[in-house]
PAVOSE-74157 format. One line per field, with one value per residue: x, y, z of N, C-alpha, C in turn; residue in one letter. Coordinates in steps of 0.2 Angstrom, whole numbers, plus 5000, padded with zeros to 4 digits. Each point is the difference from the previous one (the first is absolute). Layout:
# PAVOSE-74157
n.x <- X  ...
n.y <- Y  ...
n.z <- Z  ...
ca.x <- X  ...
ca.y <- Y  ...
ca.z <- Z  ...
c.x <- X  ...
c.y <- Y  ...
c.z <- Z  ...
residu <- A  ...
***
This chain:
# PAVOSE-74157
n.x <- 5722  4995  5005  5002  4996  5000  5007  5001  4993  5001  5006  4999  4996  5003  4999  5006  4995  5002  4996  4997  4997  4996  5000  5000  5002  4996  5008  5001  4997  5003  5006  4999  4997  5006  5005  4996  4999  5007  5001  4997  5005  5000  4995  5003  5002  5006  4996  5006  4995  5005  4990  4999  5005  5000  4994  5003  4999  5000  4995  5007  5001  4992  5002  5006  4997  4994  5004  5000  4996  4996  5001  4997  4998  5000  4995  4999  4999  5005  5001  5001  4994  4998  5002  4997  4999  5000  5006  4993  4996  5000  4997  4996  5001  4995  5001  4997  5007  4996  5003  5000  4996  5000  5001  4997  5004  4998  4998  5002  5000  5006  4997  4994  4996  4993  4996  4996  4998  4999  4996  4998  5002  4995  4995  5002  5001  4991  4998  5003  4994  5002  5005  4993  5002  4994  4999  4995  4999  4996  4995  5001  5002  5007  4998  5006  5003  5000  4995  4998  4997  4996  5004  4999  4994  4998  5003  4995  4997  5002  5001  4995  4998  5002  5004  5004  4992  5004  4993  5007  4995  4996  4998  5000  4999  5001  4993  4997  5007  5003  4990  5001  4996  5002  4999  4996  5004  5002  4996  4997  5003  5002  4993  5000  5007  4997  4997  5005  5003  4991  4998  5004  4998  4995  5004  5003  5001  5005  4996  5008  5000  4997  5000  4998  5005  5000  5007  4995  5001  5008  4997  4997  5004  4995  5004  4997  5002  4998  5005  4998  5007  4998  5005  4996  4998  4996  4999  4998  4998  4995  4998  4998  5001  4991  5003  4995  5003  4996  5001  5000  4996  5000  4999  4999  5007  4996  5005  5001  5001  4997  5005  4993  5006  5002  5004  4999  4999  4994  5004  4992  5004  4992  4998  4998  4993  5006  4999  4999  5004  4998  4999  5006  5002  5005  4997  5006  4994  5004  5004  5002  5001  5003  5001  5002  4996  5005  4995  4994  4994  5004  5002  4994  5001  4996  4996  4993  5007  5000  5003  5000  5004  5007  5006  5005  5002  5002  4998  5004  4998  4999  4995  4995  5004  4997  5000  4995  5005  5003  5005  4995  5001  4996  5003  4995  5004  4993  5000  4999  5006  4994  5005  5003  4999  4997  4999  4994  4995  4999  5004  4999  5005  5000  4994  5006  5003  4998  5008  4997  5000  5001  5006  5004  4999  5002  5003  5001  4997  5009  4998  5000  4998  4996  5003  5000  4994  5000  5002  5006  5000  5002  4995  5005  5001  4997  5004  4995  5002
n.y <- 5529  5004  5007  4993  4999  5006  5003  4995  4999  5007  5001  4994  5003  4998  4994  5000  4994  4999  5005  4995  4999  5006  5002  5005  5002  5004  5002  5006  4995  4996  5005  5003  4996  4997  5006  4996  4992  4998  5003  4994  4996  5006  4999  4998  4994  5001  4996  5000  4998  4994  4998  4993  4999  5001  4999  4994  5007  4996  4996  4994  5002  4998  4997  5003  5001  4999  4998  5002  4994  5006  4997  4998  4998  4994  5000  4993  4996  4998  4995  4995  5004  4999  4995  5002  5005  4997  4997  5000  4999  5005  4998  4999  4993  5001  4993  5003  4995  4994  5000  4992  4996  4995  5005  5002  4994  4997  5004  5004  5000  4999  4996  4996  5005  4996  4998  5000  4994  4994  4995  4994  5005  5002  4997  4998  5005  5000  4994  5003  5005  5001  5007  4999  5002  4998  4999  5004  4998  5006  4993  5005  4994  4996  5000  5001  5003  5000  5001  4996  5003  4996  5002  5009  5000  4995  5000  5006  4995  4995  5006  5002  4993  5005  5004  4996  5000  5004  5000  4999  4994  5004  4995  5001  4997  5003  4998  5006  4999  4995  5000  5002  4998  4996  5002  4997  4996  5002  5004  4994  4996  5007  5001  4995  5002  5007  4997  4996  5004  5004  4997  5001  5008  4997  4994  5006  4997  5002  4996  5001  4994  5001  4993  5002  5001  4998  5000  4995  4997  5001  5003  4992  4995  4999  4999  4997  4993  5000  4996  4997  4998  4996  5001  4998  5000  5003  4994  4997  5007  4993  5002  4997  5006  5001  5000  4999  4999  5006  4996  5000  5008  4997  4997  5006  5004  4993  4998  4998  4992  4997  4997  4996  4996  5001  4997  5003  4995  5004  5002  4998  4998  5003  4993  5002  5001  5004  4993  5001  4996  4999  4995  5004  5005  5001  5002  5001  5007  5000  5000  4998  5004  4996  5002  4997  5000  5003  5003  4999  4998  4998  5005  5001  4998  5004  4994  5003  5003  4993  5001  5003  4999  5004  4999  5006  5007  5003  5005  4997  4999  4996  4999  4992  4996  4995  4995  5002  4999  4994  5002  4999  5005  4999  5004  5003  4997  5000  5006  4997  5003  5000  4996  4996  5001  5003  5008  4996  5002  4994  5002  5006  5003  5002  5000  5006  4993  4995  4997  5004  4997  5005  4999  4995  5003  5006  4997  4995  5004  5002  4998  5007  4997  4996  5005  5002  5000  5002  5006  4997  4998  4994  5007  5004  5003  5007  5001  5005  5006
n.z <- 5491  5003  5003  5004  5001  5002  5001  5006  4999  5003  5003  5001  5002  5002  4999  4998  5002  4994  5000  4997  5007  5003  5005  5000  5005  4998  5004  4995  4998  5004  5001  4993  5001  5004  5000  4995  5002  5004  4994  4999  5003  5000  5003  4996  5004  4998  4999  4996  4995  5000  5002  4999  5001  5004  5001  5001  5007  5001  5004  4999  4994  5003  5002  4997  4993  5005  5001  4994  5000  5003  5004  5004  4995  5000  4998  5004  4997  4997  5003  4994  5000  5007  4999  4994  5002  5004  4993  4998  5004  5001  4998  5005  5001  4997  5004  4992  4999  4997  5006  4997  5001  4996  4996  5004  5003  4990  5001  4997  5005  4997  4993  5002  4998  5003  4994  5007  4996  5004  5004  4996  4995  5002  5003  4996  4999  5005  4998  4995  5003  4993  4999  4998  4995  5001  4992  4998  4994  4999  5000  4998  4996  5003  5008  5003  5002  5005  5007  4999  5003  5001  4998  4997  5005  4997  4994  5000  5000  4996  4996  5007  5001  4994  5003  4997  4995  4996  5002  4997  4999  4995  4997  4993  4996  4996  4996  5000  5003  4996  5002  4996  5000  5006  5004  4996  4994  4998  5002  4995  4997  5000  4999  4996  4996  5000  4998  4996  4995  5000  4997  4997  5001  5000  4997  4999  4995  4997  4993  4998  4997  4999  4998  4996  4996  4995  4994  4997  5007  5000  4993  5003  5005  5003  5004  5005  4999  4992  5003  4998  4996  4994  4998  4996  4996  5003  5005  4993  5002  5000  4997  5003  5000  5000  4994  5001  5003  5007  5004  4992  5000  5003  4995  4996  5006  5002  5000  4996  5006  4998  4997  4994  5002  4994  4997  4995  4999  4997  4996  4997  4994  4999  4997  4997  5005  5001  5003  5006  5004  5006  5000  4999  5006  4997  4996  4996  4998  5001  4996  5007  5007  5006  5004  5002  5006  5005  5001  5003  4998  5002  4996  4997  4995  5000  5001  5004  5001  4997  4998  5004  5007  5005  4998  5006  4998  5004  4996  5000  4995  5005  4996  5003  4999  4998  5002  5006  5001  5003  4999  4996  4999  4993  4995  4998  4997  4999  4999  5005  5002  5005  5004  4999  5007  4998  5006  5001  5000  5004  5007  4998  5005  4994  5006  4996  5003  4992  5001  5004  5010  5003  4996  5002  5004  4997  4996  5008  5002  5000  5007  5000  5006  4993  4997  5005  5005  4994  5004  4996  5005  4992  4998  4996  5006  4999  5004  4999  4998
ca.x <- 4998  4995  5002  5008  4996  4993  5003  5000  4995  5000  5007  4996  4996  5006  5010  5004  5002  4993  4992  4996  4993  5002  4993  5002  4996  5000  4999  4995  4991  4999  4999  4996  4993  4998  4998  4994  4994  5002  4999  4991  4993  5005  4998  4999  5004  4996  5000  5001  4999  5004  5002  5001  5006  4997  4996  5005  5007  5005  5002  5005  5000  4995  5000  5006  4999  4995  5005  5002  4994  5000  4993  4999  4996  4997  4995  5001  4994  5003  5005  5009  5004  5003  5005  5005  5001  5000  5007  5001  4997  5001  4991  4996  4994  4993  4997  4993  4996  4998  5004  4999  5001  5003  5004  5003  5006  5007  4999  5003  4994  5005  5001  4993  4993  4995  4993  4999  4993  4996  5002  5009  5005  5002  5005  5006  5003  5002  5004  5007  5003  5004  4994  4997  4997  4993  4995  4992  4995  4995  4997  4997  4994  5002  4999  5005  5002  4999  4998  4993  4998  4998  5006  5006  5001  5003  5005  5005  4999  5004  5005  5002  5003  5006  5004  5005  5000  4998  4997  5003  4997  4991  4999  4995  5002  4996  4999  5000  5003  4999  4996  4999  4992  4996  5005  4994  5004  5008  4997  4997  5005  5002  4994  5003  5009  5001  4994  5005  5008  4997  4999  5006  5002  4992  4999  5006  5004  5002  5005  5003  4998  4994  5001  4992  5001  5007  5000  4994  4995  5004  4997  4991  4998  4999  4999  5003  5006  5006  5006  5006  4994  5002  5000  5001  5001  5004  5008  5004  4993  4993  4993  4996  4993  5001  4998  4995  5000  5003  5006  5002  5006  5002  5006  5002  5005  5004  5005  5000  5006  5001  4998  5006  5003  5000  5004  4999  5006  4999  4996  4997  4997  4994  4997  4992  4998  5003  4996  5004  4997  4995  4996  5001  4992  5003  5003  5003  4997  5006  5011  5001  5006  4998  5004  5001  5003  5001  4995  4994  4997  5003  5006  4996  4998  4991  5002  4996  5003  5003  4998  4996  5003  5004  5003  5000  5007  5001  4997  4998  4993  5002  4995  5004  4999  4999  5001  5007  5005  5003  5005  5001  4995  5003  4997  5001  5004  4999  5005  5007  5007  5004  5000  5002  5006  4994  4995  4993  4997  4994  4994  5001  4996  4995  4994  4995  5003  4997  5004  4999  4996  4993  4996  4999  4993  4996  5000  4999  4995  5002  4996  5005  5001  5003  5006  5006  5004  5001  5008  5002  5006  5007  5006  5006  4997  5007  4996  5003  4996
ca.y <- 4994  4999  5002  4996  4995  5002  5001  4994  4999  5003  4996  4997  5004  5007  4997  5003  4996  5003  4995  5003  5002  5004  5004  5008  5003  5006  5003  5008  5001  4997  5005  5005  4997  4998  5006  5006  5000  5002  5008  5002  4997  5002  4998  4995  4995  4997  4990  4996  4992  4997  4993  5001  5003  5009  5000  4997  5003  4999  5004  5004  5005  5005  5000  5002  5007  5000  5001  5005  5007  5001  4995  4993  4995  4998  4994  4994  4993  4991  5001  5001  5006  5004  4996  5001  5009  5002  5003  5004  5007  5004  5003  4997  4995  4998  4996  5000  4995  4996  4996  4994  5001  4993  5003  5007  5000  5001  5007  5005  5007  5007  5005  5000  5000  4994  5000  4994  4999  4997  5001  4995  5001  5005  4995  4996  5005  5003  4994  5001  5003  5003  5004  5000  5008  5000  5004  4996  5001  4999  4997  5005  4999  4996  4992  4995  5000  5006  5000  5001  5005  4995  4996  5002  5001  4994  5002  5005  4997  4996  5003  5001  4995  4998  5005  5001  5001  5006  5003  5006  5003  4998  5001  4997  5000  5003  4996  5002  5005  5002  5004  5008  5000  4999  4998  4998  4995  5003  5005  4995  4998  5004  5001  4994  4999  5004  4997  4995  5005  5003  4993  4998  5005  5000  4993  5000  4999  5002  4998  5004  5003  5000  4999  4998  5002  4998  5006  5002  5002  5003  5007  5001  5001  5005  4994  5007  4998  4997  5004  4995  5000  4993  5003  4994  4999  5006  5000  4997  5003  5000  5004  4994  5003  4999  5010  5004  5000  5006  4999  4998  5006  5000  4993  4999  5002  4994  4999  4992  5000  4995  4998  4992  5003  4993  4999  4995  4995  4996  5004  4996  5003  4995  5003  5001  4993  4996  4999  5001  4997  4993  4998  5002  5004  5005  4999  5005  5005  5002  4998  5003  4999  4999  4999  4993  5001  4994  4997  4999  4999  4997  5004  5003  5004  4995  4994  5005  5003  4997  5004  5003  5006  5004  5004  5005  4999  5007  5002  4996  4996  4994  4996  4997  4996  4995  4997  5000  4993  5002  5004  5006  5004  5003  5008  5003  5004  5003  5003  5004  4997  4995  4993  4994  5003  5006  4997  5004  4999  4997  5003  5005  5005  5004  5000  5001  4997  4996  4996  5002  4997  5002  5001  4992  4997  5003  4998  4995  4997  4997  5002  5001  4997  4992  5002  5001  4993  4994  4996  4994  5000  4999  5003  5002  5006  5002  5008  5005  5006
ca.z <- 4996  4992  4994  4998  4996  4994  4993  4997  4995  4996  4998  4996  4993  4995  4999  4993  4994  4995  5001  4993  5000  5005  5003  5000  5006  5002  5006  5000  4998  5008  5005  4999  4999  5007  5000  4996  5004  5004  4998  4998  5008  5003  5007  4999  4999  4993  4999  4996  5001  4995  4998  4994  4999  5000  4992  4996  4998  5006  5006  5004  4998  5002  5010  5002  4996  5004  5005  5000  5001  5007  5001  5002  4999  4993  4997  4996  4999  5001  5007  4997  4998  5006  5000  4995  5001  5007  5003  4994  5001  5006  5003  5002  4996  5001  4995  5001  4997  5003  5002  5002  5009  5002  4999  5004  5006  4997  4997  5002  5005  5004  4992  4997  5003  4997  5000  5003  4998  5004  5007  4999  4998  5006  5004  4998  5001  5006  5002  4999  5005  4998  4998  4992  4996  4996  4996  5000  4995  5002  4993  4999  4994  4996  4998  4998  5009  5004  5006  5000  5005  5006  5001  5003  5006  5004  4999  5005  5008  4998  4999  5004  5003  5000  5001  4995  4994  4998  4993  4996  4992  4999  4994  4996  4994  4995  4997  4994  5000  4992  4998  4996  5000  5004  5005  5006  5006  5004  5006  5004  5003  5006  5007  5006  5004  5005  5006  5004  5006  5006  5007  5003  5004  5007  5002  5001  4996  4999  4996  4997  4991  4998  4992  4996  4994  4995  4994  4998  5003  5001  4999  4999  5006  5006  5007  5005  5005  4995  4998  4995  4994  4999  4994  4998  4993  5002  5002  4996  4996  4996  5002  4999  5001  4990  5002  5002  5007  4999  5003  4997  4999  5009  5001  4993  5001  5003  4995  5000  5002  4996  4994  5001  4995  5000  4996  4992  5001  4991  4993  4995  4995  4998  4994  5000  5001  5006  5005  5005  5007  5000  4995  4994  4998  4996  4993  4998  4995  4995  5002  5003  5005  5005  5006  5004  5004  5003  5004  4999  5007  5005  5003  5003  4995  5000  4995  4995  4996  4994  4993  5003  5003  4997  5002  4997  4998  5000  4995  4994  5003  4996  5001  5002  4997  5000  5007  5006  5003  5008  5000  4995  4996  4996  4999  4991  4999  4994  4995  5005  4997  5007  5000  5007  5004  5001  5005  4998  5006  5001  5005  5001  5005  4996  4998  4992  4996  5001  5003  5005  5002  4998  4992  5002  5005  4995  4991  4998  5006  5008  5006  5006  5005  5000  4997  5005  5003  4994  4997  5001  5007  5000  4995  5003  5001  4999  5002  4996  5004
c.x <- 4995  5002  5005  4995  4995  5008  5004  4995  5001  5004  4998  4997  5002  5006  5001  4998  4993  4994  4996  4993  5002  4993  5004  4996  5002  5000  4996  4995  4998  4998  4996  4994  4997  5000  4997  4993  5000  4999  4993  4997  5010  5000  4999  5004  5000  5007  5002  4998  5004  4999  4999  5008  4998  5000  5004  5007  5005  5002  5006  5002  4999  5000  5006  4999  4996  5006  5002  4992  4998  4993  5000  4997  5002  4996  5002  4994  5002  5005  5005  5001  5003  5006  5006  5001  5002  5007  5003  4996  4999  4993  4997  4996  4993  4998  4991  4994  4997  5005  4997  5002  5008  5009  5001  5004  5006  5000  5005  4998  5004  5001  4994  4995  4998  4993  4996  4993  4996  5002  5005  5005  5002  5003  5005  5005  5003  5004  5007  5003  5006  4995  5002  4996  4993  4995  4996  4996  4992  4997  4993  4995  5005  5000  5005  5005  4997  4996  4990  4997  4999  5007  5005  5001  5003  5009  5004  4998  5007  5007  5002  5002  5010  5003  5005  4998  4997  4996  5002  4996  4993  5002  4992  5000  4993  4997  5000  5002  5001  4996  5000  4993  4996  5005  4994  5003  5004  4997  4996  5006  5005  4996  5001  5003  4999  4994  5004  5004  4999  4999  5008  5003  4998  5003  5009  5006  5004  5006  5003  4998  4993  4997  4995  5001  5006  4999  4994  4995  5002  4996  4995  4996  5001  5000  4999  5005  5006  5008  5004  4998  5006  5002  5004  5004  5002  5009  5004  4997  4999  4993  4994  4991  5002  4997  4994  4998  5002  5006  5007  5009  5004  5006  5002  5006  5005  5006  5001  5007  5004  5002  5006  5003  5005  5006  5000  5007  5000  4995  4999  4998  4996  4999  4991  4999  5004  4997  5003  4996  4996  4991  4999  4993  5003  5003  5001  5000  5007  5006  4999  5006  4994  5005  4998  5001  4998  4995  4993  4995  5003  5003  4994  4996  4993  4999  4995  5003  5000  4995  4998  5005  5004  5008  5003  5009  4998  4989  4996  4996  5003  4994  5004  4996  4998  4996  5006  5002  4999  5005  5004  4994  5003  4998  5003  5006  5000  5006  5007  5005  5001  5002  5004  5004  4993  4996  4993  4996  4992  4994  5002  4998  5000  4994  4996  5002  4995  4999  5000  4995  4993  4998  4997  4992  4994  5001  4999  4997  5004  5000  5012  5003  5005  5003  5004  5002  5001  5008  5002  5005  5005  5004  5001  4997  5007  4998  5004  4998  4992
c.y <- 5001  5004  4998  4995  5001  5004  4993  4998  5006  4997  4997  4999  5004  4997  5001  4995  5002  4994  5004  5001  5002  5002  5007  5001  5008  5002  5004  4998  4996  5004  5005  4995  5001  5007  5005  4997  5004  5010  5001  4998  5002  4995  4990  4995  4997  4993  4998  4994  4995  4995  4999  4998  5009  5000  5000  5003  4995  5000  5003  5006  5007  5001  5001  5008  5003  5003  5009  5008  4997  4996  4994  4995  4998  4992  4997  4994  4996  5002  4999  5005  5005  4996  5002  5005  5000  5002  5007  5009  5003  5002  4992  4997  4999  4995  4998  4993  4995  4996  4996  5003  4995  5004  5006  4999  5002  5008  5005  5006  5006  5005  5000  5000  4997  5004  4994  5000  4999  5001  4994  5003  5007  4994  4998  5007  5000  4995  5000  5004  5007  5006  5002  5005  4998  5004  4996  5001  5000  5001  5007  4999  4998  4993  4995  5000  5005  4997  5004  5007  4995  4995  5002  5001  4992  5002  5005  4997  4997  5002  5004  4997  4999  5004  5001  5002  5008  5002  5006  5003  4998  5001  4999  5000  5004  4998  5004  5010  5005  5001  5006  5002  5001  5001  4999  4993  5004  5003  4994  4998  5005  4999  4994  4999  5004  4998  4995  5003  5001  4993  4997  5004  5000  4996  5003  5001  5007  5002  5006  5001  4997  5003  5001  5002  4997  5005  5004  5005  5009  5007  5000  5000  5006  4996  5006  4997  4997  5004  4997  4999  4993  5002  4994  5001  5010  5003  5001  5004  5000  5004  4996  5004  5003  5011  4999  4997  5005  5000  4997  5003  4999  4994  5000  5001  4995  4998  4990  5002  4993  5000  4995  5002  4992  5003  4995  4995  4995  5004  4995  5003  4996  5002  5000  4991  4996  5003  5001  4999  4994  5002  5005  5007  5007  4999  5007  4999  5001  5001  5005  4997  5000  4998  4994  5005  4993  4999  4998  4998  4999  5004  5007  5003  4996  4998  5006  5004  4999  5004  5007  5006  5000  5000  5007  5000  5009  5000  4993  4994  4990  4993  4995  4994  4992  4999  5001  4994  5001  5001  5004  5003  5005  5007  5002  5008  5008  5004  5001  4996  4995  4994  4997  5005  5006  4997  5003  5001  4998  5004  5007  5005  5006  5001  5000  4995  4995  4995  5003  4995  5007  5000  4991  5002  5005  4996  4992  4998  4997  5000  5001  4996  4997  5001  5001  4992  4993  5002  4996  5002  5000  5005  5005  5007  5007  5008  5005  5007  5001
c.z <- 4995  4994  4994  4996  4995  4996  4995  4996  4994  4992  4997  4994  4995  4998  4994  4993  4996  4999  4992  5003  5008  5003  5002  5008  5002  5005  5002  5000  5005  5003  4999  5001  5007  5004  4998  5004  5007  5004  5000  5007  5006  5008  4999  4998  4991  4999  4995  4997  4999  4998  4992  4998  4998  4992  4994  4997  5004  5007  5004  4997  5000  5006  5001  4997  5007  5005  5002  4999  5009  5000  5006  5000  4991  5001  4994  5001  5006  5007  4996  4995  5003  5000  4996  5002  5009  5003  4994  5001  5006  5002  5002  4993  5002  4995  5001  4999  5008  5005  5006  5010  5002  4998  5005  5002  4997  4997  5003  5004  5001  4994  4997  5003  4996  4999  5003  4999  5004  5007  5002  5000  5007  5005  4998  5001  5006  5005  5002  5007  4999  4997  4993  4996  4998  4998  5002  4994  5000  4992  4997  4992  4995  4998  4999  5007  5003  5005  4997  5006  5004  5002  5006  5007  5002  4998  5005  5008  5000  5003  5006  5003  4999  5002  4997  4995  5001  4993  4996  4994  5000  4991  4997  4992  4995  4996  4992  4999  4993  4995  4998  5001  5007  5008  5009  5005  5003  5004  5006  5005  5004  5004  5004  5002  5004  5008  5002  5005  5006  5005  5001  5003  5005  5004  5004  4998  4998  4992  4996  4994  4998  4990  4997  4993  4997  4995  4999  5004  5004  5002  5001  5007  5005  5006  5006  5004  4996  5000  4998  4992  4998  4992  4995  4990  5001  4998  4995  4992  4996  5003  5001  4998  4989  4999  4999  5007  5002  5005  4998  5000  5006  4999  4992  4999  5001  4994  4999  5000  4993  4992  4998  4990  4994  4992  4994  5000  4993  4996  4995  4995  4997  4992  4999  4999  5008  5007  5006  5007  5000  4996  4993  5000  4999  4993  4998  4995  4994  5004  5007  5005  5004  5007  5006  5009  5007  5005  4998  5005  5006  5004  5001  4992  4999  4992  4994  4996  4996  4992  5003  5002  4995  5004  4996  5000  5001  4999  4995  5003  4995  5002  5002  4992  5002  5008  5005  5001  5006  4999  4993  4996  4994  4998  4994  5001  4995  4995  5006  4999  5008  4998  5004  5003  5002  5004  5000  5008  4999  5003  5000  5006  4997  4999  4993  4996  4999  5004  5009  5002  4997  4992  5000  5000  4995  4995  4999  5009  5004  5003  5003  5003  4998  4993  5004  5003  4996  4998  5006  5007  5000  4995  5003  5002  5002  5002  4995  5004  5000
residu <- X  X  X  X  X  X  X  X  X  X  X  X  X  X  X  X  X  X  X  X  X  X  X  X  X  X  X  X  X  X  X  X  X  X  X  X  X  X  X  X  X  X  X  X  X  X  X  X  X  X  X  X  X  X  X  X  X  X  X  X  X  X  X  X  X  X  X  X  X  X  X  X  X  X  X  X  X  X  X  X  X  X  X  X  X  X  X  X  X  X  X  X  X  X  X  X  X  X  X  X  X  X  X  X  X  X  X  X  X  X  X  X  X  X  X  X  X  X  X  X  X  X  X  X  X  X  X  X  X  X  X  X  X  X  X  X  X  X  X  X  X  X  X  X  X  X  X  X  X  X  X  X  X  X  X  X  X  X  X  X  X  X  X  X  X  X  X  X  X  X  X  X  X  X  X  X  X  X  X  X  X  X  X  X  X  X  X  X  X  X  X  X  X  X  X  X  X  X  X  X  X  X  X  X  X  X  X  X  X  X  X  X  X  X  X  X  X  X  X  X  X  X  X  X  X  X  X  X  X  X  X  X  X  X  X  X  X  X  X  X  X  X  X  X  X  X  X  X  X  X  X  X  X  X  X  X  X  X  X  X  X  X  X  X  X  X  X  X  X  X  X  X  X  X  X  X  X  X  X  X  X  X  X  X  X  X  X  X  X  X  X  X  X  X  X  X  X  X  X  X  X  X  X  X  X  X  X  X  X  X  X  X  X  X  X  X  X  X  X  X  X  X  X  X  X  X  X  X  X  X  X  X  X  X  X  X  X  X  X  X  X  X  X  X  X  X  X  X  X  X  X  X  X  X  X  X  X  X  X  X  X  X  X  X  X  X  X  X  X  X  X  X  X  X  X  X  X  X  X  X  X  X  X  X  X
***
């Protein structure tokens, strides 16, 4: 069944009718990404992230490519992202986010394991009677979820009261993994995930995978009990660490799996002084061509671009012109013979490329993350090798 349903989505994604603006997904650089961390922590569970729409590559798409590398687990936020994927993937869901006590009855416990925050939501669980997967996140200097130290024993009291709940996971989140400079948190916070582990060990307990690291943190922690690792933007290889960070070299190999792609549908020919876009903030220096493409903010092209980035064509560099639209954006066609029917690219998995999430984040300060999760859910996504 999930292999009939994840090549139906595939199918899907792939259907014969032409589309002018596309998202390109790299099977190969999936798999080398997810296998290159995996080669580096041979003894260790390695976790897909996908939420986000897995970093705005698409989830089901990603969750079926996932299908075919050896793993159990992948991580998601939201319970309806375990929704969208639960007839689609072959590994075990861990959903990390907050989930409402008054909802446990309606969750899925035979495809998800849950992160359980409080002692509510452990009740609610145990109430059920039925037997349930539970993480426990311990609050190490984040400060945003996780079980304070004075918490956890009432928690792990709690939790024996349940026999059905299997504490399957110990997490915790890292707060400043991507420091080049300093990695005095990161060892703080081991010293106390690892003081937590020990008192859930004392207390009993027995949990399978034990997390304390996402991408970044990947090459820099030392845990004595950490076998799992949470491989987030990794997945999809962005380096989230800057060279001079000396762990730098350790994830410089990651391949980007992405790049959004878009087709000229109008050549302008301008004459000096003709203006172009909203509030008229390109004026053209002299007789030039310019190209019309079908997207814009909306579809994921950051509105900062505007006179600013770029797209490319091979080699060739094509500034963007005017204002981004929501659904168009224009580009100087300079001396090139392209035009309607020619296709350019917006986000290149080229690193050396201007137009790269990492050249993005070097030449016009885009923070990664949110160049990715800013494309848009509804375009068309399409695997390639």
């Amino acid at each position: 069944m999930l292999r009939g349903n994840a090549r139906r989505v595939l199918k899907r994604l792939q259907a014969p009718y032409e589309v002018l603006t596309r998202i390109e997904l790299s099977s190969g650089a999936l798999e080398h990404n997810v296998r290159l961390i995996q080669q580096q922590h041979p003894e260790f569970e390695i976790m897909p992230v996908l939420k986000g729409n897995a970093y705005g590559h698409g989830i089901e798409p990603i969750a079926g490519l996932l299908n075919q590398i050896p793993g159990r687990l992948v991580a998601v936020d939201g319970y309806f992202e375990a929704l969208a994927i639960r007839d689609l993937t072959r590994r075990r869901i861990l959903v990390m986010g907050y989930v409402l006590p008054v909802n446990v009855p309606q969750l899925d416990l035979k495809r998800c394991s849950y992160v359980v925050q409080d002692v509510a939501g452990l009740e609610a669980f145990g109430k059920l009677g039925r037997p349930a997967f539970i993480h426990v996140e311990l609050n190490t200097g984040f400060n945003r979820l996780g079980l304070q130290p004075d918490e956890l024993p009432v928690y792990l009291e709690t939790l024996q009261k349940f026999p059905d709940l299997e504490l399957e996971g110990v997490m915790t989140h890292l707060v400043d993994a991507d420091n080049a400079a300093d990695d005095s948190c990161n060892v703080r916070q081991q010293k106390l995930f690892d003081a937590g582990v020990e008192k859930i060990l004392e207390a009993g307990f027995r949990p399978g995978l034990v997390h304390i690291a996402q991408t970044a943190g990947s090459p820099k922690i030392v845990s004595t009990y950490a076998n799992a690792i949470r491989l987030g933007i990794g997945t999809y290889g962005i380096n989230p660490l800057t060279e001079s960070d000396p762990h730098y070299r350790d994830l410089a190999d990651l391949r980007p799996v992405l790049e959004l792609k878009s087709t000229i549908v109008k050549a302008v020919e301008l004459k000096p002084g003709d203006t172009v876009s909203y509030n008229a903030t390109f004026t053209a220096p002299q007789a030039m061509r310019i190209g019309v493409l079908p997207l814009g903010y909306y579809d994921g092209v950051p509105r900062a671009l505007s006179n600013a980035g770029c797209a490319t064509h091979g080699e060739v560099v094509l500034p963007i012109v005017g204002r981004v639209c929501m659904n168009h954006t224009m580009i100087d066609l300079g001396g090139t013979k392209l035009g309607v029917g020619d296709e350019v690219t917006l986000i290149s998995s080229d690193p050396r490329q201007p137009n790269s999430v990492a050249g993005l984040a070097a030449h016009h300060g885009l923070f990664p993350y949110t160049t990715l999760t800013g494309l848009a859910a509804s375009g068309r996504r399409e695997i390639v090798p």
